[in-house]
C-alpha positions, 0 to 999 in steps of 0.5 A: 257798383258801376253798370256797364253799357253798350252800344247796338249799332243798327243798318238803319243807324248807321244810315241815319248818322252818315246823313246826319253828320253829313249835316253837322260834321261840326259834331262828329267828333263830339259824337265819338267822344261820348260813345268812347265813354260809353263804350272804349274801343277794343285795341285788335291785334 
């Protein structure tokens, strides 16, 4: 039985991570690659 899991976006992580990577641009892909995992991204038609 898998779990499933999701991500909550705050204002304040979202302020956080624009700082942060701003930092380490080097890891935003990586970043992006891990919540994909997390949570794939819904294709919107």
């Amino acid at each position: 039985m898998s779990e499933k899991f999701s991500i909550t976006v705050t204002d304040y992580f979202i302020r956080r991570s624009r700082k942060f990577f701003k930092k380490h641009p080097d890891l935003k892909s990586k970043f992006g690659k891990i919540a994909e995992d997390i949570e794939p991204v819904k294709n919107f038609v």
